[in-house]
KOLBA-155577 format. One record per residue: y, z, x of N, C-alpha, C, O in turn; residue in one letter; residue number from 0. Coordinates in pm, whole numbers, m for minus. Example, Ala and Ser with C-alpha at 12.3 -4.5 7.8 and 13.67 -1.06 7.14 Angstrom:
REM residues 2
r n.py: m569 n.pz: 780 n.px: 1319 ca.py: m450 ca.pz: 780 ca.px: 1230 c.py: m330 c.pz: 780 c.px: 1320 o.py: m332 o.pz: 846 o.px: 1424 resn: a resi: 0
r n.py: m225 n.pz: 708 n.px: 1285 ca.py: m106 ca.pz: 714 ca.px: 1367 c.py: 3 c.pz: 787 c.px: 1290 o.py: 114 o.pz: 804 o.px: 1341 resn: s resi: 1
//
This chain:
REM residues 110
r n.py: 9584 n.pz: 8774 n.px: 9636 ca.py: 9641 ca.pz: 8870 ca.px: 9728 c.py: 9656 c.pz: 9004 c.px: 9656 o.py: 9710 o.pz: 9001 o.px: 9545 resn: x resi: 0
r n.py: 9613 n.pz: 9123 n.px: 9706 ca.py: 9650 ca.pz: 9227 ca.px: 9666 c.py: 9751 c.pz: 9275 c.px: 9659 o.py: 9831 o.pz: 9239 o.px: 9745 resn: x resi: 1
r n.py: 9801 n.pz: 9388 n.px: 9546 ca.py: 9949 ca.pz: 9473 ca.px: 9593 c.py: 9968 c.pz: 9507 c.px: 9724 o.py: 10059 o.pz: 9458 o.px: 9790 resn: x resi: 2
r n.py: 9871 n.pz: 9606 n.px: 9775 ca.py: 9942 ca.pz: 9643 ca.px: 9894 c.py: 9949 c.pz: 9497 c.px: 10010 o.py: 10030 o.pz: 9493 o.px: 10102 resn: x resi: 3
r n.py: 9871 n.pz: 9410 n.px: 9988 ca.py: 9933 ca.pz: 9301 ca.px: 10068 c.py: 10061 c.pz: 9261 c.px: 10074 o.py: 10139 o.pz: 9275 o.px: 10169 resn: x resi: 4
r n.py: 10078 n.pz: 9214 n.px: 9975 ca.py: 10240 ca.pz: 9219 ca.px: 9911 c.py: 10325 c.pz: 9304 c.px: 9988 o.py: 10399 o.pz: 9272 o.px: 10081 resn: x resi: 5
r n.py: 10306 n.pz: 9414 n.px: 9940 ca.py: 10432 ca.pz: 9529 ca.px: 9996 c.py: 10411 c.pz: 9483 c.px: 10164 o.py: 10522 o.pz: 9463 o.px: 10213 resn: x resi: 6
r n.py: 10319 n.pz: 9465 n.px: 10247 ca.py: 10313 ca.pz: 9408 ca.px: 10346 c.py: 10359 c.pz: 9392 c.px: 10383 o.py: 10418 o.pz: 9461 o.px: 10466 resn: x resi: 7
r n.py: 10375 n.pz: 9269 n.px: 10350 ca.py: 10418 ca.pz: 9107 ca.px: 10385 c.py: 10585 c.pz: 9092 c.px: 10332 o.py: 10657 o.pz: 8997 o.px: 10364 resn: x resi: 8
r n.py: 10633 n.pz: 9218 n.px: 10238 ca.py: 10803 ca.pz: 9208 ca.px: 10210 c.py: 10863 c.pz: 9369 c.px: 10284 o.py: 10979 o.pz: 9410 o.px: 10275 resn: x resi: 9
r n.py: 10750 n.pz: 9437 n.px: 10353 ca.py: 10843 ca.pz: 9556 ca.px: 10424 c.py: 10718 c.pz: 9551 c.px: 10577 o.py: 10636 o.pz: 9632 o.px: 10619 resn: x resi: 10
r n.py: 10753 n.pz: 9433 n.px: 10615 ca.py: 10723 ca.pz: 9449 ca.px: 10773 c.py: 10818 c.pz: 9485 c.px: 10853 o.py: 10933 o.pz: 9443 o.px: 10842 resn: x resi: 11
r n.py: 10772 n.pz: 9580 n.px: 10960 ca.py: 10830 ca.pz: 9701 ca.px: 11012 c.py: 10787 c.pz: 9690 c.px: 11115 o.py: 10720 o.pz: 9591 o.px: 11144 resn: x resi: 12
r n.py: 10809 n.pz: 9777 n.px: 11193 ca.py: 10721 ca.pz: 9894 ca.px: 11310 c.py: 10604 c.pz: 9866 c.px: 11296 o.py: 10574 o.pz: 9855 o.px: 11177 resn: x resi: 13
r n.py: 10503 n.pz: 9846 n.px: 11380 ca.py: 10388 ca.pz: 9869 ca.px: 11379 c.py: 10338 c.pz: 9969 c.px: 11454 o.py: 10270 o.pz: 10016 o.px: 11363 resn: x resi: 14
r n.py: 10321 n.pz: 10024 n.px: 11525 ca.py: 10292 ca.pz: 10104 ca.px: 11609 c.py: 10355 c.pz: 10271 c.px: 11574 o.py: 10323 o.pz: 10365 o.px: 11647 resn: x resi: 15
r n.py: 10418 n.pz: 10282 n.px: 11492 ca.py: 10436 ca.pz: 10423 ca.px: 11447 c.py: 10459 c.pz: 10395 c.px: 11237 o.py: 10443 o.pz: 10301 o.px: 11159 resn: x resi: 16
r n.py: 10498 n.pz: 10523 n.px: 11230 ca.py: 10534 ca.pz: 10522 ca.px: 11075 c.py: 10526 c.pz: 10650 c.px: 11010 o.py: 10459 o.pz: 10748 o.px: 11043 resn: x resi: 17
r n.py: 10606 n.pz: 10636 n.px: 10911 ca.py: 10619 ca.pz: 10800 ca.px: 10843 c.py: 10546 c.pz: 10843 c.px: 10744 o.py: 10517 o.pz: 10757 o.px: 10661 resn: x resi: 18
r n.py: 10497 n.pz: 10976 n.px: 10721 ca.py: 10438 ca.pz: 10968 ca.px: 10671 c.py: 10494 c.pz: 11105 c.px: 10542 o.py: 10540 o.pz: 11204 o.px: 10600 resn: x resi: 19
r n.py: 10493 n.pz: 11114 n.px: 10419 ca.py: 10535 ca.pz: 11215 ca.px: 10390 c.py: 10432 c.pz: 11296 c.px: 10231 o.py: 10424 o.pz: 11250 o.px: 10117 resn: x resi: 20
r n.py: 10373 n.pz: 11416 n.px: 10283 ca.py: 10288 ca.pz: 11504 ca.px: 10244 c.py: 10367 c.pz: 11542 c.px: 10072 o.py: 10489 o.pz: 11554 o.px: 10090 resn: x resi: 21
r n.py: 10340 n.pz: 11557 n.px: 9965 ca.py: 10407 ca.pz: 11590 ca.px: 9832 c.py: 10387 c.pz: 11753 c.px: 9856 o.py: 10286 o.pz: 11808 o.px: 9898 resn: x resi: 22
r n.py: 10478 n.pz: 11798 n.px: 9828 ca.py: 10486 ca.pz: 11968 ca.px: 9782 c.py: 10508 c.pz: 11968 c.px: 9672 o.py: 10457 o.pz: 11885 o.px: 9595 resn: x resi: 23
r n.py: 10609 n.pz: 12083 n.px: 9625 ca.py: 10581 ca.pz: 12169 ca.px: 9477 c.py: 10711 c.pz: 12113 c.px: 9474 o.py: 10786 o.pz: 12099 o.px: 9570 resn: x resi: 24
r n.py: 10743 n.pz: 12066 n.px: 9301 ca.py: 10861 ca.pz: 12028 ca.px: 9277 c.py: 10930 c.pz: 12133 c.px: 9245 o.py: 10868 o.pz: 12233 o.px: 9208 resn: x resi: 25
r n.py: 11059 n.pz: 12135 n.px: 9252 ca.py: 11181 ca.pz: 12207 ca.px: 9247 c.py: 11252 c.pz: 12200 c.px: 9058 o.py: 11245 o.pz: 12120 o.px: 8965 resn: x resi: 26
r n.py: 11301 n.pz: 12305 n.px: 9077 ca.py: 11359 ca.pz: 12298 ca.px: 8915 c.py: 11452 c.pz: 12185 c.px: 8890 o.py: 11453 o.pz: 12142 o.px: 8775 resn: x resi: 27
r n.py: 11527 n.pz: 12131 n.px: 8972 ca.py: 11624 ca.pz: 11996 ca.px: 8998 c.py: 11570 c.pz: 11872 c.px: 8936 o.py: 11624 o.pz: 11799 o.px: 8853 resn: x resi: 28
r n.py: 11422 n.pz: 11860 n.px: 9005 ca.py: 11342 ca.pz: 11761 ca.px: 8961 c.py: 11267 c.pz: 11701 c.px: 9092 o.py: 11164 o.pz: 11633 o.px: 9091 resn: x resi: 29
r n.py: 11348 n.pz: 11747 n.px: 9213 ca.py: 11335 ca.pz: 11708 ca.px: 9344 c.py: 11173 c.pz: 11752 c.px: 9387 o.py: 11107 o.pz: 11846 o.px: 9342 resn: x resi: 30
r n.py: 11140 n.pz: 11669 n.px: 9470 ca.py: 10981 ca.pz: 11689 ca.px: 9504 c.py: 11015 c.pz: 11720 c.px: 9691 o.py: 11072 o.pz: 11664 o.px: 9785 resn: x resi: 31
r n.py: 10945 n.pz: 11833 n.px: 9664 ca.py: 10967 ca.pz: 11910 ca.px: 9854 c.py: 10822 c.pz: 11863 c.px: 9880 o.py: 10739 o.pz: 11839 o.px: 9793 resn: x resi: 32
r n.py: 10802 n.pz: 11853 n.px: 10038 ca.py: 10700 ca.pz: 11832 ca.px: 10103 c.py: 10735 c.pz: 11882 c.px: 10220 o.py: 10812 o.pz: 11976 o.px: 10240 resn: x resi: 33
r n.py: 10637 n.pz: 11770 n.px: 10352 ca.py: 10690 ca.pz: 11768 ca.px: 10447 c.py: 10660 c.pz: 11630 c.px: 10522 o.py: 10547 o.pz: 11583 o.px: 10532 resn: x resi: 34
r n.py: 10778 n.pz: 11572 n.px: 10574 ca.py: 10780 ca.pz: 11436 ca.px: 10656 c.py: 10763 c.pz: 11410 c.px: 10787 o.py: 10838 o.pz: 11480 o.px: 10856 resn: x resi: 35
r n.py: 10700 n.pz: 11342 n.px: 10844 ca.py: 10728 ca.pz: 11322 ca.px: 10990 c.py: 10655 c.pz: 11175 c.px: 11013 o.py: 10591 o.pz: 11113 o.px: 10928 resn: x resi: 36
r n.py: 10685 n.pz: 11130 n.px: 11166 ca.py: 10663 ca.pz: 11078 ca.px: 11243 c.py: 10523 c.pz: 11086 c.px: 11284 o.py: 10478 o.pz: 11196 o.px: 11317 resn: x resi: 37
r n.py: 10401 n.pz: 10916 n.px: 11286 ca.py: 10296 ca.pz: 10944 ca.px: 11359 c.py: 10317 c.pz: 10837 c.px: 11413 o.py: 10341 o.pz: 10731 o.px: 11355 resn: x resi: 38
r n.py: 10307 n.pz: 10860 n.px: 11568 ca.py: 10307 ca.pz: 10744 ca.px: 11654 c.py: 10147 c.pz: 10636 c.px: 11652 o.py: 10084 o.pz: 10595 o.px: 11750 resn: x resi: 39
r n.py: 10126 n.pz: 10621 n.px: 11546 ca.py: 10011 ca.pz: 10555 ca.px: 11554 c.py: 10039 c.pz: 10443 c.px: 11474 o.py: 10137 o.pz: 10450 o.px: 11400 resn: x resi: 40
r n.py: 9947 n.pz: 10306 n.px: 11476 ca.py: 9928 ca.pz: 10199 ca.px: 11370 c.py: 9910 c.pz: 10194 c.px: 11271 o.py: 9821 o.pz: 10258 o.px: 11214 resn: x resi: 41
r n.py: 9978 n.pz: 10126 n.px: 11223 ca.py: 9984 ca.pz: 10131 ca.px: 11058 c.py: 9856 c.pz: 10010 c.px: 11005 o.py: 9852 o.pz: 9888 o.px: 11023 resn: x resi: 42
r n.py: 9781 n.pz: 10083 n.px: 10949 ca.py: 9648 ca.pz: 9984 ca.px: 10894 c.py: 9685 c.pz: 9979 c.px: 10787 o.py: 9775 o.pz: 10038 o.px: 10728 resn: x resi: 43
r n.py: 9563 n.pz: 9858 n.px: 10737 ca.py: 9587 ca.pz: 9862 ca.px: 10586 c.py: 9530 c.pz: 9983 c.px: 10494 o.py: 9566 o.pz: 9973 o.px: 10376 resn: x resi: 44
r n.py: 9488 n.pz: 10042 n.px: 10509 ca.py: 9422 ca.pz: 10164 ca.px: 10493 c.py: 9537 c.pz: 10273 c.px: 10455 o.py: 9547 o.pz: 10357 o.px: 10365 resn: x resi: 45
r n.py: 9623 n.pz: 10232 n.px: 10568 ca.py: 9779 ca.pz: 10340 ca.px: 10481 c.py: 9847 c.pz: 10279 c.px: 10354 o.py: 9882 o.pz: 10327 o.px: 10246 resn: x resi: 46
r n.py: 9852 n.pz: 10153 n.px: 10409 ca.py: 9888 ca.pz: 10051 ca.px: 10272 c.py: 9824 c.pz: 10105 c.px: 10166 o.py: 9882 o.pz: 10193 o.px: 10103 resn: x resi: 47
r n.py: 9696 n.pz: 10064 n.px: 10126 ca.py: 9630 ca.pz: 10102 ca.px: 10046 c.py: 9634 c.pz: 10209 c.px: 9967 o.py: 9657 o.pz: 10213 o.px: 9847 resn: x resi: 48
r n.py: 9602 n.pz: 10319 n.px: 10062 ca.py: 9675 ca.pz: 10432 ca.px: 10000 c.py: 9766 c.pz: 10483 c.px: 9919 o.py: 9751 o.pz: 10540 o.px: 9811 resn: x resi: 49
r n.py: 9900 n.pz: 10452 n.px: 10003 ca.py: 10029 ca.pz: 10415 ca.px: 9974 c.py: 10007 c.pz: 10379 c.px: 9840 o.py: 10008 o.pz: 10467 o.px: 9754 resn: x resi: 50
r n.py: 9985 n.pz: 10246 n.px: 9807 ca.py: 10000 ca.pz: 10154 ca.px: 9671 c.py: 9911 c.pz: 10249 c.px: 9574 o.py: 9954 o.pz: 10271 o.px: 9460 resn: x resi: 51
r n.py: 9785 n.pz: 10308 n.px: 9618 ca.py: 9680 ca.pz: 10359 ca.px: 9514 c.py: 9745 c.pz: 10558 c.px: 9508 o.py: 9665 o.pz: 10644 o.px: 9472 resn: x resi: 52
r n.py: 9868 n.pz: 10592 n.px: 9541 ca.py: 9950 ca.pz: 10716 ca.px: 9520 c.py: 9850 c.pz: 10788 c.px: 9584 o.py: 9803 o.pz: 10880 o.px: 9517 resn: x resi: 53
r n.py: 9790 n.pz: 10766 n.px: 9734 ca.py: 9740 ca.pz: 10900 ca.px: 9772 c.py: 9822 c.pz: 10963 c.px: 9903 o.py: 9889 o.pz: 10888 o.px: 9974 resn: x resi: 54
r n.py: 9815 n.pz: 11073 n.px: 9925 ca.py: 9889 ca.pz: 11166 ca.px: 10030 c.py: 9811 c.pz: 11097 c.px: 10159 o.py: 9697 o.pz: 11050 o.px: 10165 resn: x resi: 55
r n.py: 9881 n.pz: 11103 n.px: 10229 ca.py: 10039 ca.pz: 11106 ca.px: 10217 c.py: 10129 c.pz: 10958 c.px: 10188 o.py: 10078 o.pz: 10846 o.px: 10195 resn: x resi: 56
r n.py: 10245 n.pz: 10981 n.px: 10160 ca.py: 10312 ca.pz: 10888 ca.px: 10130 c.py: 10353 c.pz: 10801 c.px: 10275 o.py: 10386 o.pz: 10865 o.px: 10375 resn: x resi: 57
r n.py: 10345 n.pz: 10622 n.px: 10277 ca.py: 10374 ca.pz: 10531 ca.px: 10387 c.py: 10487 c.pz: 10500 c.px: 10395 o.py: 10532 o.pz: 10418 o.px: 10315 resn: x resi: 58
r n.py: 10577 n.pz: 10566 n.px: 10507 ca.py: 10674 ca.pz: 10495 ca.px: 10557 c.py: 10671 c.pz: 10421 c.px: 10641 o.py: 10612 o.pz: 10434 o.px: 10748 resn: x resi: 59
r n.py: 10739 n.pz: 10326 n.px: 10602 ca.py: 10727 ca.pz: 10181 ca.px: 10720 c.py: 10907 c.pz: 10173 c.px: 10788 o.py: 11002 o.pz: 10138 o.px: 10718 resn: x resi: 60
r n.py: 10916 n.pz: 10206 n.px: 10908 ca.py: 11064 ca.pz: 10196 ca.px: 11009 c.py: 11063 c.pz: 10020 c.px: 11032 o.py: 10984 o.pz: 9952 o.px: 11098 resn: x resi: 61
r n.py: 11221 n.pz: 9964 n.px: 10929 ca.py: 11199 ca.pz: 9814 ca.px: 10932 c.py: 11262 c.pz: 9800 c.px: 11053 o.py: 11301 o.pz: 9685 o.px: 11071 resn: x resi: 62
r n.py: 11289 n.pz: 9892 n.px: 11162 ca.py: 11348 ca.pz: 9805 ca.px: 11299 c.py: 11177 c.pz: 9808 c.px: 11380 o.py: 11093 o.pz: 9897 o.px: 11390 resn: x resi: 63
r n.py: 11181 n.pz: 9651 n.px: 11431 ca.py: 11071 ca.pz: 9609 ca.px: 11513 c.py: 11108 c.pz: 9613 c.px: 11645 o.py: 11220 o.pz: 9619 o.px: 11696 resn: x resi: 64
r n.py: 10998 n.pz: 9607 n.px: 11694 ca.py: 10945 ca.pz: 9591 ca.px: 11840 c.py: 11065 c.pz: 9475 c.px: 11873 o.py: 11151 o.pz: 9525 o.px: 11946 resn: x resi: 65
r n.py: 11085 n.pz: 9376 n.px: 11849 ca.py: 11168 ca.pz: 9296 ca.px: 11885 c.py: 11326 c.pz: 9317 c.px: 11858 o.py: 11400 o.pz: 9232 o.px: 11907 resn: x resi: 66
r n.py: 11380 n.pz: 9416 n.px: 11789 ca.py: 11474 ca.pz: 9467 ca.px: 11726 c.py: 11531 c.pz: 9437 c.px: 11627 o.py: 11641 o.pz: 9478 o.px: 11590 resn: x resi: 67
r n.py: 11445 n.pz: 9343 n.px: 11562 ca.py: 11507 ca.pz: 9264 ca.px: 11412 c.py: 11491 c.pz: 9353 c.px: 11294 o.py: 11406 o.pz: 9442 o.px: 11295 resn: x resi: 68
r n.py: 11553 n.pz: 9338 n.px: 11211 ca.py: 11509 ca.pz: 9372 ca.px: 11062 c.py: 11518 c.pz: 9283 c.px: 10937 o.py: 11630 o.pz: 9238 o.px: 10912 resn: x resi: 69
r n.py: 11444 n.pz: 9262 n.px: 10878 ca.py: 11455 ca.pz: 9169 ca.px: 10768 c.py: 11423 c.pz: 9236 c.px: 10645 o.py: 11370 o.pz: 9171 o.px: 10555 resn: x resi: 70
r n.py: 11463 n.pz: 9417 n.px: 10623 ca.py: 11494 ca.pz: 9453 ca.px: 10510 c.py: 11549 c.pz: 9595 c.px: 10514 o.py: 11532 o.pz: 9635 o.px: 10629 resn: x resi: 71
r n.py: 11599 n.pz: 9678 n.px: 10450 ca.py: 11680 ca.pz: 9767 ca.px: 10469 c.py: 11664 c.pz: 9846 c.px: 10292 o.py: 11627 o.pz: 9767 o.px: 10205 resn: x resi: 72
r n.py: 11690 n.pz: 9990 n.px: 10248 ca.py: 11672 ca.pz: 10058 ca.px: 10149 c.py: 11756 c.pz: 10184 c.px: 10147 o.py: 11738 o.pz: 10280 o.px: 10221 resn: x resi: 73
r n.py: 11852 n.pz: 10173 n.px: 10049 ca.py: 11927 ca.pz: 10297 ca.px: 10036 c.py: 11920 c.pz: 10385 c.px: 9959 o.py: 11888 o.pz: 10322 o.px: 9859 resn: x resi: 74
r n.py: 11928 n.pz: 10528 n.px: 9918 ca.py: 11913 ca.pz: 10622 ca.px: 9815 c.py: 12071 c.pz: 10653 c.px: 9780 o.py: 12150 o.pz: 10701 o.px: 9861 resn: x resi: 75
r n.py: 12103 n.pz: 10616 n.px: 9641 ca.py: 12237 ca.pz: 10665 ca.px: 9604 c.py: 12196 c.pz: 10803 c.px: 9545 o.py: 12108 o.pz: 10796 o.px: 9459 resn: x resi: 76
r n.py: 12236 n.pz: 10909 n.px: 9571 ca.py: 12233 ca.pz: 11041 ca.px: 9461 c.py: 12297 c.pz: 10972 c.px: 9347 o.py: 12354 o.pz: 10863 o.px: 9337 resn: x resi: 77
r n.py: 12262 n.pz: 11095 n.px: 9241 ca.py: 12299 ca.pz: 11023 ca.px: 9121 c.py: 12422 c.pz: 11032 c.px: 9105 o.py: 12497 o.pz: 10950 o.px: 9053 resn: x resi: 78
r n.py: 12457 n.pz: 11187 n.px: 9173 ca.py: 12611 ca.pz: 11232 ca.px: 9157 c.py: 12689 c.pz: 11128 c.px: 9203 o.py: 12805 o.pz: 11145 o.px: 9168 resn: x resi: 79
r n.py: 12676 n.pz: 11055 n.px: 9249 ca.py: 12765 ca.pz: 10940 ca.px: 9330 c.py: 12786 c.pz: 10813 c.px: 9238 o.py: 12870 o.pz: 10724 o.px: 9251 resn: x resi: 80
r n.py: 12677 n.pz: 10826 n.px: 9132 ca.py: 12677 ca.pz: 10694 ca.px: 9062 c.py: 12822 c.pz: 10647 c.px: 8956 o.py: 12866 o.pz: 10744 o.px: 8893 resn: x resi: 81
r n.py: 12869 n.pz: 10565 n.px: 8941 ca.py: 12946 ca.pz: 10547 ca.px: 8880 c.py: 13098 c.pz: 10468 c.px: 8950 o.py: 13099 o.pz: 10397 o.px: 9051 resn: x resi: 82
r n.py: 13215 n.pz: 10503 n.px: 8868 ca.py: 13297 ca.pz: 10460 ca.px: 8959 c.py: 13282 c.pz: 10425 c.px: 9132 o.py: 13322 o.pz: 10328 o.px: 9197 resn: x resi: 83
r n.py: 13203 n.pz: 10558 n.px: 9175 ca.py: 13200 ca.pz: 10544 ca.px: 9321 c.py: 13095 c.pz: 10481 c.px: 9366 o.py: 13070 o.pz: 10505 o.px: 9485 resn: x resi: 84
r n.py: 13028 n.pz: 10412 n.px: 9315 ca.py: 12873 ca.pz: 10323 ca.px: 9305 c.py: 12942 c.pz: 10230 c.px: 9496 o.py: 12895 o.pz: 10268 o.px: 9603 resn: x resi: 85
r n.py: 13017 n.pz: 10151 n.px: 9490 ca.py: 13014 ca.pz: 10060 ca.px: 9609 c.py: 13024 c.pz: 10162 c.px: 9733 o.py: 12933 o.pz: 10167 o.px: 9816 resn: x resi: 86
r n.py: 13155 n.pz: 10257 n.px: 9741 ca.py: 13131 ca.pz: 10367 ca.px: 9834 c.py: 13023 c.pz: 10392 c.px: 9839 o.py: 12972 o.pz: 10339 o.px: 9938 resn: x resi: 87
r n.py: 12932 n.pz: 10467 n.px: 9763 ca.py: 12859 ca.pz: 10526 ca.px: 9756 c.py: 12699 c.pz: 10486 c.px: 9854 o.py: 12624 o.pz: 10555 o.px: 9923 resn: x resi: 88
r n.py: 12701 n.pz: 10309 n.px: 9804 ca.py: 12613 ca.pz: 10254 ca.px: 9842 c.py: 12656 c.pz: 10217 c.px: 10005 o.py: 12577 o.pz: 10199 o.px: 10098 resn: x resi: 89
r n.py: 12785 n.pz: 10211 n.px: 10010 ca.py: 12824 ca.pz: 10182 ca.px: 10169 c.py: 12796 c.pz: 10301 c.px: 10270 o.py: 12761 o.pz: 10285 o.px: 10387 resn: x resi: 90
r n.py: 12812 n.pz: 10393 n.px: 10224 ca.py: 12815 ca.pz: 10536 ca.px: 10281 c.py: 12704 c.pz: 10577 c.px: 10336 o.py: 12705 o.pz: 10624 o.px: 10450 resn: x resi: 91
r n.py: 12573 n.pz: 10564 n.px: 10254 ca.py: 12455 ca.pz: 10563 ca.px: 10209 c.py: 12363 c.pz: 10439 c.px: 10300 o.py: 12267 o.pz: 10475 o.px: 10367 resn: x resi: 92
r n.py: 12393 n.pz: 10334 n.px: 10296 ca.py: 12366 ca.pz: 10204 ca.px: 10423 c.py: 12405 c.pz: 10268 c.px: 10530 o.py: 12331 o.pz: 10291 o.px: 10626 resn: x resi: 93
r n.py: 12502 n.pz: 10295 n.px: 10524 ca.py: 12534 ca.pz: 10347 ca.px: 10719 c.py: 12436 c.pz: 10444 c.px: 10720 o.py: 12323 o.pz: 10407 o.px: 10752 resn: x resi: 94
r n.py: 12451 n.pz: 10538 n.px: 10698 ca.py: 12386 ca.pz: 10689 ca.px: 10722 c.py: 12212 c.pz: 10603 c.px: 10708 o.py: 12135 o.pz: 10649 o.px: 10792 resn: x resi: 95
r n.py: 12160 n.pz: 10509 n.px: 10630 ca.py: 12036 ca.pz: 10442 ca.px: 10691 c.py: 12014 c.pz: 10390 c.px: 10779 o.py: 11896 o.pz: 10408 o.px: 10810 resn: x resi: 96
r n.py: 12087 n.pz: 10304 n.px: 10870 ca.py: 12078 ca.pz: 10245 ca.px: 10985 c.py: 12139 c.pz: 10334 c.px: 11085 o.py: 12089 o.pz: 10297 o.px: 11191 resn: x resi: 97
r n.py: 12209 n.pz: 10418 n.px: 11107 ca.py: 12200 ca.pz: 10483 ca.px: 11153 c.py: 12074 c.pz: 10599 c.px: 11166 o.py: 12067 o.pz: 10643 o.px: 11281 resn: x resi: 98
r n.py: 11997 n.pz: 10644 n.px: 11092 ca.py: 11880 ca.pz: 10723 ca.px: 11091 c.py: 11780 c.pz: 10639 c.px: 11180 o.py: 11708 o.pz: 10669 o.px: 11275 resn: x resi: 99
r n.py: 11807 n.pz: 10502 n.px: 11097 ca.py: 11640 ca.pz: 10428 ca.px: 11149 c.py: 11676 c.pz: 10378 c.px: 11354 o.py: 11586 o.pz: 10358 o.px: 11436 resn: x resi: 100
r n.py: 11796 n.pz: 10372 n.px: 11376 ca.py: 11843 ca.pz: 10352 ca.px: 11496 c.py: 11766 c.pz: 10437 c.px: 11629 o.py: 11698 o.pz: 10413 o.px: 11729 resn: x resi: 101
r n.py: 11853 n.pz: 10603 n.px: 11519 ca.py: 11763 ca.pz: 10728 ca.px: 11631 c.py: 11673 c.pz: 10703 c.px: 11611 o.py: 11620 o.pz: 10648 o.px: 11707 resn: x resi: 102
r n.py: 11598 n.pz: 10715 n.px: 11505 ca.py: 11407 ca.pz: 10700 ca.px: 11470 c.py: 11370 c.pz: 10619 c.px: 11607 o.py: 11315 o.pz: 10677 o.px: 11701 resn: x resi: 103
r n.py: 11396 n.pz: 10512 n.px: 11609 ca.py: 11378 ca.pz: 10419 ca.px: 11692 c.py: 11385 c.pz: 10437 c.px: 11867 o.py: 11306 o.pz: 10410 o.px: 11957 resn: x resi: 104
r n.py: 11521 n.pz: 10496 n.px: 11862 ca.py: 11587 ca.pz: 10533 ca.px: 12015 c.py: 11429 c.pz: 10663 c.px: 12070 o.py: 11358 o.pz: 10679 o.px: 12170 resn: x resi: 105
r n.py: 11440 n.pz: 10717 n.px: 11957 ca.py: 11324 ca.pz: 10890 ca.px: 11987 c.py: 11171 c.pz: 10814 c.px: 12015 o.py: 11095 o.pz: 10860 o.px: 12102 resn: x resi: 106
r n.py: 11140 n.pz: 10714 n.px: 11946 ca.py: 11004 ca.pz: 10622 ca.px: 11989 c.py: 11009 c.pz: 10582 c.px: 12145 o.py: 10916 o.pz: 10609 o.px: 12220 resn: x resi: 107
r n.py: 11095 n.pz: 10534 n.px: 12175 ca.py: 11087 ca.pz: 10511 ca.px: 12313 c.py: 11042 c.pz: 10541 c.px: 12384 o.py: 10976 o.pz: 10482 o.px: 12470 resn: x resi: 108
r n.py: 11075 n.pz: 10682 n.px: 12360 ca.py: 11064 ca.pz: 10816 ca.px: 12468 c.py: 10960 c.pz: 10932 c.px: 12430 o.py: 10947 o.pz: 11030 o.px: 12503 resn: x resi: 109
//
């Protein structure tokens, strides 16, 4: 089985749309700007592929499905947050994800 099979088969999602996000010019921070969006189209393996082999654009996969399940979820702690406030941080950070992927979802609809 290949990598991008893998990633597959442990971040099945959405099929029918997915994000996609273009690399820009990094920032003195360290932060990498681009630009992200939404393509209401199928996700082939071909994005996979990509994806795994670092070409533009980058594959986002939305883990709420067609059926409304999810069987995986991913949070970004800033770093500033790390430490003492690590469980907040990560709780804070979960909401504000399921909440994002919710609208994502609600805006597909329509």
């Amino acid at each position: 089985m290949e990598a991008y099979q893998k990633l597959k088969q442990i971040f099945n999602g959405l099929s029918r749309a997915h994000g996609v996000f273009y690399r820009g010019e990094t920032k003195e921070s360290g932060k990498v700007g681009g630009k992200a969006y939404i393509l209401k189209e199928e996700v082939t393996d071909k994005h996979w592929r990509d994806h795994v082999e670092g070409n533009d654009p980058s594959l986002g996969i939305i883990p709420i499905r067609d059926d409304n399940t999810c069987s995986w979820s991913c949070a970004t702690i800033p770093r500033s947050m790390v430490g003492a406030a690590t469980a907040e941080a990560f709780f804070v950070a979960t909401s504000c994800f399921f909440v994002c992927s919710f609208i994502i979802f609600f805006l597909l609809l329509f």
